[in-house]
N, C-alpha and C positions, 0 to 999 in steps of 0.2 A: 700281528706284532706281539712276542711274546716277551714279556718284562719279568725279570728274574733276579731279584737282589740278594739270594742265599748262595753264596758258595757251593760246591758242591759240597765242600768239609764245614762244615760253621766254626769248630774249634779244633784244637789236635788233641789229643789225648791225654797229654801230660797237661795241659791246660784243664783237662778236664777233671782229673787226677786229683795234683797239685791245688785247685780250685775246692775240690768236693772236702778235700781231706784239712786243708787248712780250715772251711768254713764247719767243718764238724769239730773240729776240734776248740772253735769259739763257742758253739751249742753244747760240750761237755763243760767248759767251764762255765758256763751261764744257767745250764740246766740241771746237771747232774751235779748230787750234792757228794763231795769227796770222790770223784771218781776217780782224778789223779793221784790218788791214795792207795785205790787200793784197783791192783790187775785187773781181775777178775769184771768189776764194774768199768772199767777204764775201756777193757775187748769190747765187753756189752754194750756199751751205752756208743762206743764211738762205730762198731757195726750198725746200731739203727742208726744215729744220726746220717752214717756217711749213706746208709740206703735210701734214706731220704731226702738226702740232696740231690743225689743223682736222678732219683726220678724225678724231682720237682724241675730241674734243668733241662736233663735229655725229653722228657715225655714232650712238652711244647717246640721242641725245636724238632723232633723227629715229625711229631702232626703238621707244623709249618711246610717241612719240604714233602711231604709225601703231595700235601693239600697244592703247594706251589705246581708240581707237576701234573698236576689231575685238574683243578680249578682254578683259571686265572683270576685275579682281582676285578681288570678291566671289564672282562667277558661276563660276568657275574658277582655283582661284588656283594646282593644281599643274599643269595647259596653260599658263597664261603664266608660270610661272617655267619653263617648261620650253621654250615658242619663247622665253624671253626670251635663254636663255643661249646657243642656238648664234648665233643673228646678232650678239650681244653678240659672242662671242670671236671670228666673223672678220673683223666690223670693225675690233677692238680688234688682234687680230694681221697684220691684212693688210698694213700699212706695214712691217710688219718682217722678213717673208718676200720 
């Protein structure tokens, strides 16, 4: 019995988009001092932020389905918490190292 609660697509792309670029643009105004100011820091600072949303987003949801088709929960549920957590933490930590 195989139990499968991801989508094939989890989101669409404009959702992804739309999503990544709105919530960067809350981390330049929260983090970046004057970047609305000035171009130049405004390109900069919202290129890292927005490449750091998208991994913190795509990397768990991509490991989720690849892991969904290769490792069922039921069949083994202490193997996939257990691959789930090291690729979990160095996608989740690699933008920050």
């Amino acid at each position: 019995m195989k139990i499968n609660s991801y989508p094939t697509k989890p989101f669409s792309i404009w959702i992804f988009i739309l999503g990544n670029a709105i919530l960067s643009l809350i981390i330049l105004f929260v983090f970046f001092n004057k970047a609305y100011f000035n171009p130049e820091r405004f390109v900069i600072g919202f290129i890292w932020s927005y490449a750091i949303c998208a991994t913190q987003w795509a990397g768990p949801v991509f490991i989720n389905i690849f892991l969904d088709k290769h490792i069922q929960w039921l069949d083994r549920p202490i193997t996939r918490t257990l691959t789930e957590i090291l690729p979990g933490r160095l996608v989740l930590s690699s933008p920050f190292s």
